[in-house]
C-alpha positions in Angstrom: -21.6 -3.1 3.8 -18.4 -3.6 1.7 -16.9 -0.8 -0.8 -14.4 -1.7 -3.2 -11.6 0.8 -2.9 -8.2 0.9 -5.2 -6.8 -2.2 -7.0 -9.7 -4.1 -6.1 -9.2 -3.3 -2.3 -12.3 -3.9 -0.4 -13.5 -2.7 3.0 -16.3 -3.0 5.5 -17.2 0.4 7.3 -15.9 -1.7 10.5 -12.5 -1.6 9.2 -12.4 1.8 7.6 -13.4 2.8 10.8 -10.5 0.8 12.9 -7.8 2.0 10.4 -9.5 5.8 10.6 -9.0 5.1 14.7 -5.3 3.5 14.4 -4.6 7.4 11.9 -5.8 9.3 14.2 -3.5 7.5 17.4 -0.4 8.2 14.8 0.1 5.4 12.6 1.8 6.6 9.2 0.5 3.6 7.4 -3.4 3.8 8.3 -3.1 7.8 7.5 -2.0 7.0 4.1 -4.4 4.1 3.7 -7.7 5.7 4.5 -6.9 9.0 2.8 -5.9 7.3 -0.6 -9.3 5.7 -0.5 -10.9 8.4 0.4 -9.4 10.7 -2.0 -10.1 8.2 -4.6 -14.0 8.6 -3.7 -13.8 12.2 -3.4 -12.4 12.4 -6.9 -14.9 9.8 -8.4 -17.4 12.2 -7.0 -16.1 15.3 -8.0 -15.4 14.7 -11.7 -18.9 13.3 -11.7 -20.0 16.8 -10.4 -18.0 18.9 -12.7 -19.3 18.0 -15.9 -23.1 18.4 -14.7 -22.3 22.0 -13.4 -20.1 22.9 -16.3 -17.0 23.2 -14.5 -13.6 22.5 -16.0 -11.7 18.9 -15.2 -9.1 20.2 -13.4 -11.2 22.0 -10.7 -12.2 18.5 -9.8 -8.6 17.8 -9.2 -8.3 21.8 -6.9 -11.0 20.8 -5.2 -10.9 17.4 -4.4 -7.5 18.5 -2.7 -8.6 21.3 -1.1 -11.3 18.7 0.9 -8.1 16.6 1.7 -6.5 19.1 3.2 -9.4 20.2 5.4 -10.3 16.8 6.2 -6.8 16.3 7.5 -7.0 19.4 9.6 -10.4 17.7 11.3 -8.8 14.4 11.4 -9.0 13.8 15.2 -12.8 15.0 15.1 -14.6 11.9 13.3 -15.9 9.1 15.2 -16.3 6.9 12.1 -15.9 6.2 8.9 -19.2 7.4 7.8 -18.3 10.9 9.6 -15.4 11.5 8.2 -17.1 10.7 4.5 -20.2 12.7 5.2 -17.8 15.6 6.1 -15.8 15.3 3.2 -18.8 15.2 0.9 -19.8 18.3 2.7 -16.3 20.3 2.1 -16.5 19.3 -1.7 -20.2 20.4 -2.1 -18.9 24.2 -0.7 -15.9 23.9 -3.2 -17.7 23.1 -6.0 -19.9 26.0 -5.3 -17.5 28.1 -4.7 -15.9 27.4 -7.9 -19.0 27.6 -9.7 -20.2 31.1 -8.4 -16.6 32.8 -9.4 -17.5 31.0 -12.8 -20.7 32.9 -12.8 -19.1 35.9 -11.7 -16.1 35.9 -14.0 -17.5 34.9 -16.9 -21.3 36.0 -16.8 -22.2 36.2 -20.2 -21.1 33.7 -23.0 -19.4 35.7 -26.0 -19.5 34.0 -29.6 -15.7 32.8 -30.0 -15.1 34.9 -32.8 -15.5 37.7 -30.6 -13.0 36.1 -27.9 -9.7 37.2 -27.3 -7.4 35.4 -26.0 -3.6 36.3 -24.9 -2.0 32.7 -25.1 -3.3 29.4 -24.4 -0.4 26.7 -23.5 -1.6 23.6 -25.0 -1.9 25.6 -28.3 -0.1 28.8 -29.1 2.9 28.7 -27.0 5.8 27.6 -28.6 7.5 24.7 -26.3 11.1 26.5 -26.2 9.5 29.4 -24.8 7.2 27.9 -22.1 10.2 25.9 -21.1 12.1 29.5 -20.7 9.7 31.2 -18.6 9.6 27.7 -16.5 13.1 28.2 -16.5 12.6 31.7 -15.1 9.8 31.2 -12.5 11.5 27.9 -10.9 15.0 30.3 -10.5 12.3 33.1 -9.4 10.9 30.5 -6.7 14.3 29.4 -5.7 14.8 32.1 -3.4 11.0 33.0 -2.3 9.3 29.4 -2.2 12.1 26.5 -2.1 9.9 23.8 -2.2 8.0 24.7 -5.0 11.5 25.2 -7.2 12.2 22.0 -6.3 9.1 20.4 -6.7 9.1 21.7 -10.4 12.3 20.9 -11.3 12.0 17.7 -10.3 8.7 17.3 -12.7 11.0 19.2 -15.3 13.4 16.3 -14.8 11.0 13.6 -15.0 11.4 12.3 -11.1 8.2 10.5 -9.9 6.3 11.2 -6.3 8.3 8.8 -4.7 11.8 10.4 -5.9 10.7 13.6 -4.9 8.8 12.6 -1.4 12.4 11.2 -0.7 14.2 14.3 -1.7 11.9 16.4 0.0 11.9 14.4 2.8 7.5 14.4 3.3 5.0 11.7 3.3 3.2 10.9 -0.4 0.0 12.6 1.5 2.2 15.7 2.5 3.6 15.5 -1.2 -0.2 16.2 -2.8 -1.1 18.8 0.0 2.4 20.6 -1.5 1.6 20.1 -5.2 -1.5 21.2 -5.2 -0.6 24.7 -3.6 2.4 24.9 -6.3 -0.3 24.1 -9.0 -2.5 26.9 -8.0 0.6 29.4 -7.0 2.0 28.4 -10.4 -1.3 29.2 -12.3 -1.8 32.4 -10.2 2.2 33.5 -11.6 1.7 32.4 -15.2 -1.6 34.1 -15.6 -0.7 37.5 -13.8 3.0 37.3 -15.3 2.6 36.0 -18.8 -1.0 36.0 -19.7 -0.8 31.8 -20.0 -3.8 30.4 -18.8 -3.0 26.7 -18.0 
């Protein structure tokens, strides 16, 4: 059986398999290998997912991270490819769910959107100069209570790519996505509760 991975990469299961064995005896390389093909299935699937359950786009993004990271906590469990794919599939069915029921609960009942209230929406009313000034605020906040995040954000701010920052960090790229996707979600969390922006 052959699947076609990234940049026209294929694989058999055989060799999925071998560089899933050569991750889990330590090799950096075959880590980053099979988890950027498998994240880019896990993604393919999730935005797939999303827009049949009603979800928005970036919870395909949250969740297919969140699987990455548990996957990568069970990494030394999976005899095989096909394990460690049937498990990830598994962990982003329960995300997905569990995404969906807090839709359900937060927002049970659709409202006409004259009725809606909203306090601001970024990509709309927020003038530029101001979101810039509370990202200002929340990366000197961050400085002192979450490092890596201030960094992490200023470095976006500055326009410094994954690599750049991986090196300044001094973390793998995989490490990198686990740590951006937690400053994402803490980010959110702060704007919403701090500032009303939902993002």
């Amino acid at each position: 059986m052959e699947i076609t991975g990234r940049e026209f990469r294929t694989y058999t299961e055989a060799e999925l398999t071998e560089r899933l064995r050569q991750a889990q005896q330590g090799s950096p390389e075959a880590l980053e290998e099979v988890f950027s093909f498998l994240r880019e299935r896990i993604l393919a699937l999730a935005k797939r997912k999303v827009s049949n359950i009603g979800l928005r786009a970036a919870d395909a993004e949250d969740a297919t991270q969140e699987t990455m990271i548990i996957v990568r906590e069970h990494l030394l469990e999976f005899e095989a490819w096909k394990n460690m794919m049937r498990f990830a599939r598994q962990v982003l069915r329960n995300r997905l769910g569990n995404y969906h029921q807090y839709r359900l609960y937060r927002d049970p009942l659709e409202v006409p959107m004259e009725k809606v209230t909203i306090s601001v929406w970024m990509d709309t009313q927020l003038e530029a100069a101001e979101l810039e000034r509370i990202l200002k605020r929340v990366i000197e906040e961050l400085r002192h209570t979450r490092p890596r995040y201030a960094v992490i954000l200023r470095g976006l701010l500055m326009g410094l790519g994954k690599k750049e920052l991986c090196q300044i960090l001094r973390i793998t790229p995989n490490h990198f996505d686990v740590e951006l996707h937690r400053c994402r979600r803490f980010l959110r969390r702060l704007l919403k509760e701090r500032w009303g922006i939902e993002w």
